[in-house]
C-alpha positions in Angstrom: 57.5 33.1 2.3 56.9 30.9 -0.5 57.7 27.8 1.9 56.0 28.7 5.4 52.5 29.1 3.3 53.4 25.2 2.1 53.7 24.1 5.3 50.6 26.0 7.1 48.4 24.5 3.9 49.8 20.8 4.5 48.8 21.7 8.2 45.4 22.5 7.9 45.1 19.7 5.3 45.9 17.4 8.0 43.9 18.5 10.7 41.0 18.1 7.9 41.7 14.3 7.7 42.5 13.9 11.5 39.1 15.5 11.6 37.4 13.4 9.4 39.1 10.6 11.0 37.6 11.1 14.4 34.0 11.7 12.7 33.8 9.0 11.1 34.7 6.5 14.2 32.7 8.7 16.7 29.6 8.2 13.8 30.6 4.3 13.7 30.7 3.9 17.5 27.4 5.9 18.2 25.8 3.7 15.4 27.1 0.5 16.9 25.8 1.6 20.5 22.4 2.4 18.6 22.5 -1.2 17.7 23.2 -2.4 21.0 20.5 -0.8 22.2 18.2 -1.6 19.8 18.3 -4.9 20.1 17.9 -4.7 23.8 15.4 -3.0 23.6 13.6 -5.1 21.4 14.1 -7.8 23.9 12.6 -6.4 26.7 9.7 -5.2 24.7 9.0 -9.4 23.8 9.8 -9.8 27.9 7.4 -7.8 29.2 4.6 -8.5 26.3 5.0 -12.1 27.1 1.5 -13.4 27.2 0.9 -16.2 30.3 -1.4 -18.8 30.1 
C-alpha cells in the first residue's frame, strides 16, 4: 500500500512540472507574438501618419 501511494505522489508531481512546463512556453510564445505585433503595429501607425509635403 505503502508503495502504490509513492508512485501516484511522484505521478501527480510530474504532471505538476509537465504543467508548468507547457505554461511557461505557452506564456513565452504569446509574449513573443505580442512583440511581433507590436512592433508592426507601430509601423503601420508611422505609415499611415506619414506627413506629405
Amino acid at each position: 500500500m505503502q508503495r502504490r501511494r509513492r508512485r501516484q505522489r511522484g505521478q501527480v508531481v510530474l504532471e505538476y512540472v509537465i504543467m508548468l512546463v507547457l505554461l511557461t512556453f505557452f506564456s513565452l510564445s504569446l509574449l513573443a507574438l505580442i512583440g511581433a505585433f507590436s512592433n508592426q503595429g507601430s509601423r503601420m501607425i508611422e505609415l499611415v501618419s506619414a506627413d506629405f509635403p
